[in-house]
C-alpha positions in Angstrom: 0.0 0.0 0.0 3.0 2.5 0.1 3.9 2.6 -3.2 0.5 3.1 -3.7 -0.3 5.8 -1.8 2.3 8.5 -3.1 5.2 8.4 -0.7 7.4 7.0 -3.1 7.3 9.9 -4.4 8.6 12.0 -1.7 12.1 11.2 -1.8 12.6 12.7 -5.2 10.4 15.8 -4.0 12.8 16.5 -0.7 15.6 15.8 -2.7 14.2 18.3 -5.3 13.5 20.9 -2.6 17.2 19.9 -0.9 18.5 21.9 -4.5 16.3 24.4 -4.8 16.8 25.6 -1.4 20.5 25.0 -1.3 20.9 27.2 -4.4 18.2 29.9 -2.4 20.9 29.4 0.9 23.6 30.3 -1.7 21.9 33.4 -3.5 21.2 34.4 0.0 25.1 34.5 1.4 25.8 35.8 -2.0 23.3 38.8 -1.6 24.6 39.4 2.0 28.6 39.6 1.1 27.4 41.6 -1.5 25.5 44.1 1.0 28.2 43.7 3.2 30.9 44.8 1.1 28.2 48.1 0.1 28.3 48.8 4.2 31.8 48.6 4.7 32.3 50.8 1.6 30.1 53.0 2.8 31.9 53.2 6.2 35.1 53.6 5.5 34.6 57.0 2.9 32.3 58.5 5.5 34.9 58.2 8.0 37.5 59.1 5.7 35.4 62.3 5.0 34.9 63.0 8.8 38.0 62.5 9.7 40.8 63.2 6.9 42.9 66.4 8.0 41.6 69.8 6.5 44.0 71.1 3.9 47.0 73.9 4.7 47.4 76.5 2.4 50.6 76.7 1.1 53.3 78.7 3.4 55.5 81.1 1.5 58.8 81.9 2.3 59.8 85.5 2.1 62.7 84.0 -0.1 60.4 82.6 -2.3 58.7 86.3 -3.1 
């Protein structure tokens, strides 16, 4: 009566589902390094911005004029 009833069916199924949401896990980490990699980006020029010395204007030396 098993065979009957559908369940030999299910093995192909989870193993069917095993792929689809492997490849879903990997789009997923994918997506994430990706986002990562945009908020570390991100970071780093804002603080660059906040923190990067302001510029000197240029000294002249009474030598020089």
């Amino acid at each position: 009566m098993i065979g009957s009833s559908g369940m030999d069916k299910v093995p192909a199924f989870q193993a069917f589902v095993a792929v689809v949401s492997a490849d879903a896990q990997l789009n997923a980490v994918v997506i994430a390094l990706f986002a990562l990699a945009a908020v570390i980006a991100v970071t780093t020029i804002v603080y660059w911005r906040l923190t990067r010395p302001e510029k000197q204007p240029e000294r002249r030396d009474a030598a020089n004029e």
